[in-house]
C-alpha positions in Angstrom: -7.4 61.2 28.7 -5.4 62.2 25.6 -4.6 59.5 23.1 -1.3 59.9 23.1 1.1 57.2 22.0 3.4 55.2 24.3 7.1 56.6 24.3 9.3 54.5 21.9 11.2 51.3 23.6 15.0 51.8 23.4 16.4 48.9 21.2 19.2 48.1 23.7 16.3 47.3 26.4 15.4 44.0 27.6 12.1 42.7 26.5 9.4 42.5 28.7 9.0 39.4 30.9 7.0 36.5 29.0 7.8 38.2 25.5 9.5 35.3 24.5 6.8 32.4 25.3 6.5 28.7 24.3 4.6 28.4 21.3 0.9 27.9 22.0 -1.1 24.3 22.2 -2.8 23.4 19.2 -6.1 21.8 19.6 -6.8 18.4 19.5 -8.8 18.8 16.0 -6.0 21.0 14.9 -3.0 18.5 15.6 -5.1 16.0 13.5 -5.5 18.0 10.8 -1.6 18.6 10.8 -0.3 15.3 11.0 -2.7 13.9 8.6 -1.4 16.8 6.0 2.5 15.9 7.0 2.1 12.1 6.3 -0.2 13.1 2.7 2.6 15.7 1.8 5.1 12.9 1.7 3.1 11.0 0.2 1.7 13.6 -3.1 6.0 14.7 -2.9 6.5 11.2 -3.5 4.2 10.9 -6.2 4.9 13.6 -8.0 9.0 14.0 -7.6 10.2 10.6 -7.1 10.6 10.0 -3.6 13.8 12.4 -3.1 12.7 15.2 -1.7 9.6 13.5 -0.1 10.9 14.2 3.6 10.5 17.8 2.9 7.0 18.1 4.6 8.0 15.9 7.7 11.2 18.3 8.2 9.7 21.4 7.9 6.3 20.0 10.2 8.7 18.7 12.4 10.7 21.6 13.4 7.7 24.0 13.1 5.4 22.1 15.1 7.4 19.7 17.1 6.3 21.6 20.7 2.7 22.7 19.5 1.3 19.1 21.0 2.1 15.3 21.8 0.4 14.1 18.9 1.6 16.3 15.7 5.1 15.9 17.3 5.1 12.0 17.2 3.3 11.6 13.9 5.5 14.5 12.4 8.7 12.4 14.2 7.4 9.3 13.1 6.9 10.7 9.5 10.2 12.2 9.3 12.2 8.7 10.5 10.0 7.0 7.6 11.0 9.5 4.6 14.5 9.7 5.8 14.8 5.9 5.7 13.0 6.0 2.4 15.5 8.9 1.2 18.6 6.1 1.7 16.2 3.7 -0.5 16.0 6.3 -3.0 20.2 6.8 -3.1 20.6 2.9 -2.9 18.5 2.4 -5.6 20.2 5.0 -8.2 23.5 3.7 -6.6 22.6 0.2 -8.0 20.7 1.1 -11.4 23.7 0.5 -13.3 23.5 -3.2 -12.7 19.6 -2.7 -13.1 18.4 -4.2 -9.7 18.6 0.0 -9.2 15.4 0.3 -10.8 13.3 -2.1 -8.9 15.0 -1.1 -5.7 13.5 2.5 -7.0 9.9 1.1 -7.4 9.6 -0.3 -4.4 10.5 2.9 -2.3 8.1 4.7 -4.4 5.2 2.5 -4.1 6.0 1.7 0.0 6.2 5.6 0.1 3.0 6.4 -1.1 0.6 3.3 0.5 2.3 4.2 3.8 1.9 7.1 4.0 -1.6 7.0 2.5 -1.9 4.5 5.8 -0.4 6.6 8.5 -2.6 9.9 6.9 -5.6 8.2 7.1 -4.6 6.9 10.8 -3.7 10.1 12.0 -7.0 11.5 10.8 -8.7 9.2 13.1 -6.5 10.4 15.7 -4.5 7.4 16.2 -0.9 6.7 16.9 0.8 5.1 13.7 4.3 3.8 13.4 5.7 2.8 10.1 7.2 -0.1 9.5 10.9 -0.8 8.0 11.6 2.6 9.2 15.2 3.9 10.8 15.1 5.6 13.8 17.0 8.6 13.5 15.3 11.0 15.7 14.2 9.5 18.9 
């Protein structure tokens, strides 16, 4: 036996069969550990940038892990639904600071932001189902 390499694929060639595969299954400890960061990362966003971009962490979770397992993709569903509702609050509120009910509007979304999401982390580290209240369902 010689160790020779393989001859070089042509780039016009089909892949092999089962080169392009579903992503793989995370485990169950792993989809907890996921959802639980999604549902904090909205919730340190929040904190620290004002609610605006705090569905940044649900998006990206949600489209990177949507078919890696039943539970990351409804908590990382059910987190994006919440931020995007909260992301209208946020554009309400600066829409309506001029006549300074704005400003309150404002608080509220940022405090319901982070307790919620403080809640739905904490659930999802248990492993258990949470649905945020007040929330728009834009992505069924």
């Amino acid at each position: 036996m010689s160790n020779v390499p393989p001859p070089p694929q042509d780039p016009n060639q089909a892949p092999p069969p089962g080169a392009y595969q579903q992503p793989r299954q995370l485990q169950p400890s792993d989809e907890k550990m996921w959802s639980m960061l999604i549902h904090l990362g909205g919730a340190i966003i929040s904190f620290v940038s004002y609610a605006s971009l705090a569905f940044l962490p649900a998006l990206i979770g949600f489209l990177v892990l949507k078919d890696r397992g039943p539970f990351v993709r409804e908590n990382t569903k059910n987190a994006l639904n919440f931020q995007l509702t909260m992301l209208i609050g946020v554009i309400v509120g600066w829409i309506t600071a001029f006549i300074l009910i704005g400003f309150l509007i404002l608080l509220a979304v940022w405090v319901v932001n982070i307790i919620f999401s403080i809640i739905a982390a904490v659930k999802a580290n248990r492993g258990e189902y949470y649905k945020y209240p007040m929330t728009i369902q834009f992505i069924k």
